[in-house]
N, C-alpha and C positions, 0 to 999 in steps of 0.2 A: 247624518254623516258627522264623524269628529273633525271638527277645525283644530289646524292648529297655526302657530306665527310664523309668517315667513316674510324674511327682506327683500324684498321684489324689486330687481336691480332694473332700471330706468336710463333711457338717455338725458345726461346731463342735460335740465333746465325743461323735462316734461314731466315731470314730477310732479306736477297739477292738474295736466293733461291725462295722465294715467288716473290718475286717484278719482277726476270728472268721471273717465271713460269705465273705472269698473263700478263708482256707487248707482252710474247712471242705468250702466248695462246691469246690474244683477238687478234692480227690478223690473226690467222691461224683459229682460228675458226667464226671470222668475226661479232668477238662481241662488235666491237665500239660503238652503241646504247647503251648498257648495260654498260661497262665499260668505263672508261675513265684514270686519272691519276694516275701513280701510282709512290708514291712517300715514300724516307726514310729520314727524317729527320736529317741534321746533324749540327756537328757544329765543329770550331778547339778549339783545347785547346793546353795548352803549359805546361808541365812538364819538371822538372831538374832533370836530372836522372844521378849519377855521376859525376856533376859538367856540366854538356851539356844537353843545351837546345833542345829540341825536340818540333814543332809542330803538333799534330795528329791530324785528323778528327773521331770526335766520333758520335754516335747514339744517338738521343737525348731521344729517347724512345727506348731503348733496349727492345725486343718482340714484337714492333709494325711497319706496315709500314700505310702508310694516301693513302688511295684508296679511287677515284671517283664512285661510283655506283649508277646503278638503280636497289635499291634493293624493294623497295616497288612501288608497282603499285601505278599511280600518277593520277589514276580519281577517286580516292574516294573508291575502291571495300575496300570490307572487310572481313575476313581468318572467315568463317563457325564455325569453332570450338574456335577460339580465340578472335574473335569479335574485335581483333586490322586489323591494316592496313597489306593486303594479300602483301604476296610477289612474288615477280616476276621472276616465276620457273625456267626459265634459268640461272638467274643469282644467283638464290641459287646452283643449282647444279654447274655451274661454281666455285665458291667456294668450294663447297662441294668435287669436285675433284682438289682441289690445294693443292697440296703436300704442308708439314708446316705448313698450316692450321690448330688454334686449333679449331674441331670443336663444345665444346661448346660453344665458342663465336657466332657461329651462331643458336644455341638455344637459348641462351638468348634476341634473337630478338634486336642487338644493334640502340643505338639510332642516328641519321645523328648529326653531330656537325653544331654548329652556327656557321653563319661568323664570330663572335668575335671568336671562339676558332679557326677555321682557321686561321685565320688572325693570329694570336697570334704563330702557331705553326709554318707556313709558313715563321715569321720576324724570325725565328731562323736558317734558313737554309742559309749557306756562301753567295748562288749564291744572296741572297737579304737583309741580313744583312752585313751595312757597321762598324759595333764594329770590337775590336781587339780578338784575341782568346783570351778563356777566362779559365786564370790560370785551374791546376786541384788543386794544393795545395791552403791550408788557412792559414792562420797565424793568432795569439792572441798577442793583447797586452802583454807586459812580456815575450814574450815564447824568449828563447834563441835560434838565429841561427847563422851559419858560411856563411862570404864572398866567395863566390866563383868563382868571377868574379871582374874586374875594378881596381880599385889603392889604395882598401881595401882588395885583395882576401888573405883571409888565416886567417884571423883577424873575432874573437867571439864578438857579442852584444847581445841586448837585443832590442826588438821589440818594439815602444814609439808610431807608428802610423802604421797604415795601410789602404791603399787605394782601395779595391778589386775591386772598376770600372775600374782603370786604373793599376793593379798590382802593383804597387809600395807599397814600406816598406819604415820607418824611423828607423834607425837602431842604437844604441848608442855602440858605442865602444870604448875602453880603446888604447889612443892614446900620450903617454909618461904621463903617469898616468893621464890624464882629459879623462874625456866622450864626444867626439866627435859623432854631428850628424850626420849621412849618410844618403844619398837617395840611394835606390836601385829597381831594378824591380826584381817582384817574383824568374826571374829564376836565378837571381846572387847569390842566398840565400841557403842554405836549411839546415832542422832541424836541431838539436843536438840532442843525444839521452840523458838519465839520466846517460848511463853508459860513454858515453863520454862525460861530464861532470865530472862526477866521476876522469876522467883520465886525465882530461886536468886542469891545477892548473888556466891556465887564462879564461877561461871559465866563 
């Protein structure tokens, strides 16, 4: 049977639960023909969360995992009453009993993805993307934040560049009354609020 990729839509936050329930089920019910990989996309990111950096591994489609299937019959037949391409009974009901499953996603007769969109979703996943994690905060020209790391930590500027391929800030701060430039990475940083600002006269 041809497999081909399909985004197999999920209720938010069973995404692990489905991806158990079909590697577990297609060998016990000895549906390798039909099934094939099944996979959840991830990626790390790196958030400053009280002055410490954290790496996390996140979803990169929250509510999806990317399953291999033989969902449509691959010689041509065609569905009687829908005159599109018939599917291929077992591996509908296969779904059709996977817990998490939402199942209008399987009535709307999804479409298989192009190798480009594979490809593309596949370069996102750790085990074959060699990028660095990739910040979860943004930063703006102008926006004011506080040092919170290096041989500037404690010390307010103001944002003059920002780098988001490679996380780095250019950060200007008041360093015996001149504006000194700083280089920083995202996670040495973080906001300021309006009301600390309000509170802070060097700010």
């Amino acid at each position: 049977m041809k497999k081909e990729w399909f985004v197999l839509q999920t209720l938010t936050g069973q995404e692990n639960k489905v991806q158990t329930s079909i590697l577990c089920r297609t060998k016990q019910e000895e549906m390798g023909d039909y099934i094939g990989q099944c996979l959840i996309p991830m990626e790390k990111v790196t958030e400053n969360k009280n002055g410490k950096k954290r790496t996390l591994n996140k979803k990169v489609f929250p509510g999806y995992v990317l399953v291999e299937l033989a969902l449509y019959d691959d010689t041509g037949a065609l569905d009687r009453e829908t005159g599109k391409r018939a599917v291929v009974e077992r591996t509908w009901q296969f779904l059709r009993n996977t817990p998490g499953v939402i199942g209008s996603w399987l009535m709307q007769r999804p479409q298989p993805l192009s190798a480009e969109e594979v490809d593309a979703i596949l370069s996102t996943k750790p085990a074959q993307a060699a990028e660095k994690p990739r910040p979860t905060v943004t930063f703006a020209i102008d926006e004011t934040v506080k040092i919170t790391d290096g041989a500037f930590m404690g010390l307010t500027g103001q944002v003059s560049m920002v780098d988001p391929d490679k996380g780095k800030l250019k950060v200007e701060v008041n360093v015996f009354s001149r504006k000194v430039p700083v280089d920083v990475d995202y996670w040495q940083v973080e906001k300021v609020t309006q009301q600390e600002l309000a509170e802070d006269p060097q700010a």
